[in-house]
N, C-alpha and C positions, 0 to 999 in steps of 0.2 A: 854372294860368297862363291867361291869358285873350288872345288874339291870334288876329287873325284876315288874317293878309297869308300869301300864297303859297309863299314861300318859309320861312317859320317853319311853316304846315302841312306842309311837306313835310318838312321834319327831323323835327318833333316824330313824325310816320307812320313816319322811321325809325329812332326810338330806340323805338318798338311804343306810343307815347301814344295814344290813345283822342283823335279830334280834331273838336270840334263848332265849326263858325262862327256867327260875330253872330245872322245869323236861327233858327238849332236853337235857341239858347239862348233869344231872343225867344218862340220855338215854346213852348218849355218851360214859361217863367216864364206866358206864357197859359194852355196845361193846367193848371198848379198855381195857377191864380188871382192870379197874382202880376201879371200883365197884365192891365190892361183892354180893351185892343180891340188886336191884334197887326198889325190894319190901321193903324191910323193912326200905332202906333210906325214901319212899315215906311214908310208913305208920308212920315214925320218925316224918316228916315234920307235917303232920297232924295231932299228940299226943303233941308234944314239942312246935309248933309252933302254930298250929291253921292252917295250909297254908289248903284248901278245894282243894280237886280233886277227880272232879264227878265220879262215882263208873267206869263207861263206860270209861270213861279216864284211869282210874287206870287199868283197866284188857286191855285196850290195850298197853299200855305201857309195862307193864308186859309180855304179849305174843311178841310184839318188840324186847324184851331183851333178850327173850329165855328160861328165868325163867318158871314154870310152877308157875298158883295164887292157893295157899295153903288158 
């Protein structure tokens, strides 16, 4: 199941689910080649969507990826 809102992570943690948000996953699909640039997905999210991800967050995530932040 795929949901990323706060209160569905917190049940799903405690029925013992293993619980990854929108950006892990974004994380992910980068490592496995499945992303092209995990930057400008993130900065997508945050122009189209509204989604917030704190500056500090974003430049680690980024360096995660291997990406250099432009």
């Amino acid at each position: 199941m795929l949901l990323d809102e706060r209160d569905g992570r917190r049940i799903a943690k405690q029925f013992g689910l293993r619980v990854t948000g929108v950006l892990g996953i974004l994380l992910q699909a980068r490592r496995e080649g499945r992303l092209s640039s995990l930057q400008e997905a993130m900065e997508q999210l945050r122009e189209k969507a509204g989604f917030h991800i704190r500056g500090e967050l974003f430049a680690d995530l980024v360096r995660k990826s291997g990406e250099s932040n432009t």
